[in-house]
C-alpha positions as CSV (number, residue, x, y, z in Angstrom):
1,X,-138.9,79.7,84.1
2,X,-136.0,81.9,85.5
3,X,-134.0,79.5,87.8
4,X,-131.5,82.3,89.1
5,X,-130.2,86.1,88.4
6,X,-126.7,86.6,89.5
7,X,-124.9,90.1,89.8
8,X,-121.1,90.3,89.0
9,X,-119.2,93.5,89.0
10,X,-116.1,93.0,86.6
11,X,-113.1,95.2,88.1
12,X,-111.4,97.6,84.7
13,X,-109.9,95.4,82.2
14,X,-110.5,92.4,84.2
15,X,-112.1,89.1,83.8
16,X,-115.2,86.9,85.8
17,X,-114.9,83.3,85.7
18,X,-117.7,81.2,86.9
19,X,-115.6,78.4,87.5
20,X,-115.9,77.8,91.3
21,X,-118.6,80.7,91.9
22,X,-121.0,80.1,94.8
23,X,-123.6,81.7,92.9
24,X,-122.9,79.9,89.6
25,X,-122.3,76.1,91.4
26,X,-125.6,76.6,93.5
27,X,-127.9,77.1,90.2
28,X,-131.5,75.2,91.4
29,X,-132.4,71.5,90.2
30,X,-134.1,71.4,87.0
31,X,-133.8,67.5,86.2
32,X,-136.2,64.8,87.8
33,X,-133.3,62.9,89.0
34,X,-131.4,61.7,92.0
35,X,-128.7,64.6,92.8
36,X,-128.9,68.4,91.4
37,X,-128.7,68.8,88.1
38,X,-129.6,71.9,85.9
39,X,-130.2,72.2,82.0
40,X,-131.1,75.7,80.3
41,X,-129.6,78.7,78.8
42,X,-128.7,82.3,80.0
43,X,-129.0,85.9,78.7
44,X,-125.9,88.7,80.4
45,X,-126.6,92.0,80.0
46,X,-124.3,94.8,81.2
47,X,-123.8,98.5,81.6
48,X,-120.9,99.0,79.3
49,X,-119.6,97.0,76.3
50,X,-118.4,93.1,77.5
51,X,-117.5,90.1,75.4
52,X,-116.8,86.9,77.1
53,X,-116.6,83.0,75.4
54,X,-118.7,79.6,76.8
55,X,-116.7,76.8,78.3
56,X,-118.2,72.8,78.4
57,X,-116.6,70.9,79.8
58,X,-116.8,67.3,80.1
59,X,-115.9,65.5,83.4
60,X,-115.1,62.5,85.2
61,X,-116.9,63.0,88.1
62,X,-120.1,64.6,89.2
63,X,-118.6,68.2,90.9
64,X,-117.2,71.0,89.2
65,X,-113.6,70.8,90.2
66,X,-113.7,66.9,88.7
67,X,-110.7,66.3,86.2
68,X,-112.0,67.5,82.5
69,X,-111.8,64.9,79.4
70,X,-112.6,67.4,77.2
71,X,-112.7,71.0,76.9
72,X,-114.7,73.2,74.2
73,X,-114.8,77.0,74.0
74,X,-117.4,79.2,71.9
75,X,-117.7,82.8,71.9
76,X,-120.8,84.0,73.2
77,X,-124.1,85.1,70.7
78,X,-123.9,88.9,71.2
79,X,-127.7,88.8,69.7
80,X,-130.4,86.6,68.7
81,X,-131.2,86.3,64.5
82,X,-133.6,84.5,62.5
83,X,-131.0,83.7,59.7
84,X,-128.1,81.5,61.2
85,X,-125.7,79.5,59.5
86,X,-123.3,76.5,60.6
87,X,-120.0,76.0,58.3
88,X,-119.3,72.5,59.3
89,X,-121.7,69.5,59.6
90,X,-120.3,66.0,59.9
91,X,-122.3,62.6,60.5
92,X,-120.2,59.3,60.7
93,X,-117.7,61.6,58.9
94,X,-114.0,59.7,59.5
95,X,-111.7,60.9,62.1
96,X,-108.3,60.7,63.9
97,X,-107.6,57.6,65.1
98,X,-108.4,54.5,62.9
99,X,-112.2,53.5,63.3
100,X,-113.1,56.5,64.7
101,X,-116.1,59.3,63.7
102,X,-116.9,62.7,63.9
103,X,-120.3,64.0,65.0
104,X,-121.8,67.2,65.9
105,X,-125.2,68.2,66.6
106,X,-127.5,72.1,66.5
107,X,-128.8,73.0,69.6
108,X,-131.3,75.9,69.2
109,X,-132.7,78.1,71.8
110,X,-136.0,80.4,71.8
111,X,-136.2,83.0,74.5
112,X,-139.6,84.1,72.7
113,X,-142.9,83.8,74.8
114,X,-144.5,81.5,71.7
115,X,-143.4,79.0,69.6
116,X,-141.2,79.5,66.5
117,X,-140.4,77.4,63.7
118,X,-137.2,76.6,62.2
119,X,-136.2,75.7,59.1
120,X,-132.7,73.8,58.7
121,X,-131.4,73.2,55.4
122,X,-128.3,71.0,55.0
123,X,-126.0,71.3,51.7
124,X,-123.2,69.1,50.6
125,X,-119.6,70.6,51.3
126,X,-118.1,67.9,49.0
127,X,-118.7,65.6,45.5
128,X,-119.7,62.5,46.3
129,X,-122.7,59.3,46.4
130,X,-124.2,60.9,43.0
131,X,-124.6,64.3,45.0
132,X,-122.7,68.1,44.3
133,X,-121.0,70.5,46.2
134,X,-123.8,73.0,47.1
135,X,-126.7,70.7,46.1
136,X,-129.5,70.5,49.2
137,X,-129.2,67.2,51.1
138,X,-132.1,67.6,53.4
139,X,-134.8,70.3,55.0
140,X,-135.7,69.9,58.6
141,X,-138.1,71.5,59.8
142,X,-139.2,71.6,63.7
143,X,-141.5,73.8,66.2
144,X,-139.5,74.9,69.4
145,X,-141.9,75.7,71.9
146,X,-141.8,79.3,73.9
147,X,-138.8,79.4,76.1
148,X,-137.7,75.8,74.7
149,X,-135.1,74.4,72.4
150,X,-134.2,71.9,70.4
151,X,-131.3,69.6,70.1
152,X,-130.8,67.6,66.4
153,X,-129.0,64.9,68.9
154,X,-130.7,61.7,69.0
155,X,-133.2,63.1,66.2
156,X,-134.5,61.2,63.0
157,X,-134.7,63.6,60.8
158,X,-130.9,64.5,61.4
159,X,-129.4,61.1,61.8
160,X,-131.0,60.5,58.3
161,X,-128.9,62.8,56.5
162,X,-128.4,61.4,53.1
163,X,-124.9,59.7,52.3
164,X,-122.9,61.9,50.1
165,X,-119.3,60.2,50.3
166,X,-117.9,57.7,48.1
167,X,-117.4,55.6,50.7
168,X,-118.6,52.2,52.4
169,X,-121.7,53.1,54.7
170,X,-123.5,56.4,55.0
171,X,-121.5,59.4,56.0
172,X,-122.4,63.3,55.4
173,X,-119.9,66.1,54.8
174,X,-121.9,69.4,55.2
175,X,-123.1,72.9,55.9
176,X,-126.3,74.2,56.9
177,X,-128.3,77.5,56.8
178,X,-131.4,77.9,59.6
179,X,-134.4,80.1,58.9
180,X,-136.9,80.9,62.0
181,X,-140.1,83.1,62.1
182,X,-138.4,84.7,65.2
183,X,-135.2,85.3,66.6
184,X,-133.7,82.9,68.5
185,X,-130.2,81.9,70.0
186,X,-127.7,79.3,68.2
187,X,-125.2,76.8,69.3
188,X,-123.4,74.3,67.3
189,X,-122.3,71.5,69.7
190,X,-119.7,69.1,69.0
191,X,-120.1,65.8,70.2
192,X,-117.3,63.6,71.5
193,X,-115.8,61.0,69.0
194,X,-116.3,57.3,70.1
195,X,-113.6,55.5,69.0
196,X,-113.4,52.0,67.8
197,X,-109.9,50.4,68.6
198,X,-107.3,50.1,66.0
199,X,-106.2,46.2,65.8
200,X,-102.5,47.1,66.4
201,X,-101.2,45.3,69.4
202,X,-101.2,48.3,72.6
203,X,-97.9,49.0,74.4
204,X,-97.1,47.5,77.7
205,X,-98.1,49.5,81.0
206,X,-95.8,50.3,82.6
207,X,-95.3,52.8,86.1
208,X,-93.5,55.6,85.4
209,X,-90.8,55.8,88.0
210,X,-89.8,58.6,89.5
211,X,-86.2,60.1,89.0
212,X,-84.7,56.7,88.0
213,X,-80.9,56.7,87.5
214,X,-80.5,60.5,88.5
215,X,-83.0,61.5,85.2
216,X,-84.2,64.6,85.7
217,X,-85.0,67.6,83.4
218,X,-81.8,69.5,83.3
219,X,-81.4,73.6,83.3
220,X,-81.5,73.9,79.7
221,X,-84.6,72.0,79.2
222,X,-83.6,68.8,78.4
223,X,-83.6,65.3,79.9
224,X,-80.3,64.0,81.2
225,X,-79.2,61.1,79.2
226,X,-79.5,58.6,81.7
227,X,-83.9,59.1,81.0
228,X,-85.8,56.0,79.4
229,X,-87.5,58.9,77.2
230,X,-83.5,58.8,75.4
231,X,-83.4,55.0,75.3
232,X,-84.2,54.2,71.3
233,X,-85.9,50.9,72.5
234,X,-88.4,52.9,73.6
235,X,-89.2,54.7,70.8
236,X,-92.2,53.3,68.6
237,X,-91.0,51.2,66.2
238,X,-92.4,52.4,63.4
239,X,-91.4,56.0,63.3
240,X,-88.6,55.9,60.7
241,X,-91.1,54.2,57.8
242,X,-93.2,57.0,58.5
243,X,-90.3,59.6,58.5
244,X,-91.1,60.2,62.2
245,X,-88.1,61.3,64.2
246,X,-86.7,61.6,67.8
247,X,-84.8,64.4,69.2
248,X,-82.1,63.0,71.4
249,X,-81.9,64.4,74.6
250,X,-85.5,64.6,74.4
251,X,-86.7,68.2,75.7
252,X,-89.0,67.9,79.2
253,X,-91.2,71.6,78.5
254,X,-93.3,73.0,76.0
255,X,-93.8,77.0,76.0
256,X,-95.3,79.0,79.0
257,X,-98.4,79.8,76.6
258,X,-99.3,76.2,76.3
259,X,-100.6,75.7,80.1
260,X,-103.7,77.4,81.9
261,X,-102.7,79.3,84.6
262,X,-100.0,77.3,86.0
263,X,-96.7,76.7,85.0
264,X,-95.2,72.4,85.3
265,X,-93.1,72.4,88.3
266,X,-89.6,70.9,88.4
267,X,-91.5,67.4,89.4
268,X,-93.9,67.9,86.2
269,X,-90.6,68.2,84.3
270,X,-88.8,65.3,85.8
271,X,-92.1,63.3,85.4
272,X,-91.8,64.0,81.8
273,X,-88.3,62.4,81.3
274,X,-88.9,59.4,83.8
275,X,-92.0,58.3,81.7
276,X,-91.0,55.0,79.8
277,X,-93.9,55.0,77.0
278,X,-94.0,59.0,76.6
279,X,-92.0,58.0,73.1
280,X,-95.1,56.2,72.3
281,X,-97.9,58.7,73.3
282,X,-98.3,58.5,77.2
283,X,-98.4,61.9,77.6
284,X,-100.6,62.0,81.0
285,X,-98.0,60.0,82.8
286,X,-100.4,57.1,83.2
287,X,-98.8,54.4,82.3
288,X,-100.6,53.4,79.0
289,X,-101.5,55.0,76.2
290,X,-104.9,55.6,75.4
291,X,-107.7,57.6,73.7
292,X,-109.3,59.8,76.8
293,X,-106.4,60.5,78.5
294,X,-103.6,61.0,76.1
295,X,-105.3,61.8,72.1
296,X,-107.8,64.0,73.2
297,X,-105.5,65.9,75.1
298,X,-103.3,66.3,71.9
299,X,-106.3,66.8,70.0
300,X,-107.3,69.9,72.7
301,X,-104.0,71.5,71.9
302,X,-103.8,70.9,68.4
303,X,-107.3,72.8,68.4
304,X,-106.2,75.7,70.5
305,X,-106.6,74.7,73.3
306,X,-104.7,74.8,77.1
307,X,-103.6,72.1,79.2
308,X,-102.8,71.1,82.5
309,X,-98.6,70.8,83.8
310,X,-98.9,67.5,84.7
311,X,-99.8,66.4,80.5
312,X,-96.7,67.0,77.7
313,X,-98.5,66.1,74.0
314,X,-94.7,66.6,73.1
315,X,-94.1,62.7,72.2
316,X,-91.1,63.1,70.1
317,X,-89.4,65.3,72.2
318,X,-88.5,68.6,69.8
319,X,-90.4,71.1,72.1
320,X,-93.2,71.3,70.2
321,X,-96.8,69.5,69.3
322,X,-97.5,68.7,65.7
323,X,-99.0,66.0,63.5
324,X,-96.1,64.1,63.9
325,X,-96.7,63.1,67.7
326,X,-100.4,62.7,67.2
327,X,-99.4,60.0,64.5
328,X,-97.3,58.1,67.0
329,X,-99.9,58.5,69.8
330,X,-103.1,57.0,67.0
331,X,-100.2,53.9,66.3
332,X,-99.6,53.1,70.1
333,X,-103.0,53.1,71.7
């Protein structure tokens, strides 16, 4: 059923952003459940050539403007296909931080007024558990109903994949190829790692005061020397057996390009010297260091992403983020 059409005219070489639309944030209730809540998919036709990308966002809070703990950007499908293909399927696959996984899931769309079927066909990427690179792991195959989808999360057939790692327990390291008897519209969804916590011992929280001891972020960029973020006995202790180090005067900005639309202000900047476990990975200011509000941040920018003023990934302090602060944040949480 169409739930809405909404009309946008997009001024020459500009942009439209649903992101606080009145249109877009009144879309109908779809979901029997307390509160509006809408699920489907959307088709944007224009009068002159447009591309354009897809946002989800995952928030904590149940409005639109509610602070995001993830953020994942694909291009829009310019046209629907019966031959689709996904380069990269991972189940139980390791990830970042110690004990944690990677998952990530098909979600298929028919816009056709009868039901197709799809055939999904997953191949190893890797060697491994007695199987090849290129050898077929599995074929799926599922009828999505006229107007429907389907979604391989919480499936059997797809969290069955066969093991082929040479590992303890059943992981999969993959590709797949989809076949349909119409066309239909693709998206390959990531979902969010759950992480298991590393057994290291997690740093003290601590507030983060503000301007302590005249520290503030200084006009070349740097943190006065009076900042805990210079104090070595802050640093995490085991940077120098992992060939980790500090710059000293730590630097309190990253590049204009790394931030959405605004820029840190000179409090962001002092906020970033005056934060005692920043050396260890408390890049949100928080106090702590932890998976949600300081890794996936890193891991957002480390993937291409943009980030708020008020979050620095820079936990070493040379200006930029690299594999080197992620290490120290995955070691402190």
């Amino acid at each position: 059923q169409l739930l809405k059409t909404i009309t946008k005219t997009i001024p020459a070489y500009g942009w439209f952003n649903t992101y606080g639309d009145s249109d877009w944030n009144s879309l109908p209730d779809n979901y029997d459940s307390t509160g509006i809540q809408t699920l489907g998919w959307a088709v944007i036709t224009s009068d002159k050539p447009i591309f354009g990308i897809n946002r989800w966002r995952g928030l904590n809070g149940s409005t639109y403007s509610s602070p995001p703990v993830s953020i994942i950007d694909s291009n829009l499908i310019t046209s629907t296909n019966q031959t689709l293909y996904s380069a990269l399927i991972t189940r139980n696959w390791p990830g970042g931080p110690q004990g944690s996984t990677q998952w990530n899931d098909i979600l298929i769309a028919n816009p056709n007024n009868s039901p197709v079927s799809a055939t999904i066909k997953v191949y190893s990427a890797i060697d491994g558990a007695g199987k090849t690179k290129g050898q077929l792991l599995k074929t799926i195959t599922k009828t999505i109903p006229a107007y429907g989808w389907f979604n391989t999360y919480g499936d059997s057939d797809w969290n069955s994949l066969p093991d082929n790692y040479d590992s303890t327990g059943i992981q999969t390291l993959g590709w797949a190829l989809i076949i349909t008897s119409s066309s239909i519209n693709p998206s390959i969804t990531p979902t969010p790692i759950s992480p298991t916590r590393v057994s290291t011992s997690s740093p003290t929280t601590s507030p983060n005061p503000t301007n302590t001891g005249n520290c503030l972020c200084q006009s070349n960029n740097t943190c006065s020397s009076t900042c805990p973020v210079n104090n070595s006995s802050n640093y995490w202790s085991g940077a120098s057996n992992n060939s980790i180090s500090y710059t000293n005067p730590m630097k309190c900005v990253l590049t204009n390009s790394t931030f959405y639309a605004s820029l840190p202000n000179e409090g962001n900047k002092n906020s970033n010297c005056n934060r005692l476990l920043r050396p260890k990975g408390d890049i949100d200011g928080s106090g702590n260091v932890n998976f949600l509000g300081d890794y996936l941040n890193y891991i957002h920018i480390m993937s291409g992403g943009k980030i708020f003023p008020d979050v620095n990934p820079d936990v070493n302090g040379d200006g930029l983020v690299s594999a080197e602060d992620g290490l120290i944040i995955r070691n402190n949480m």
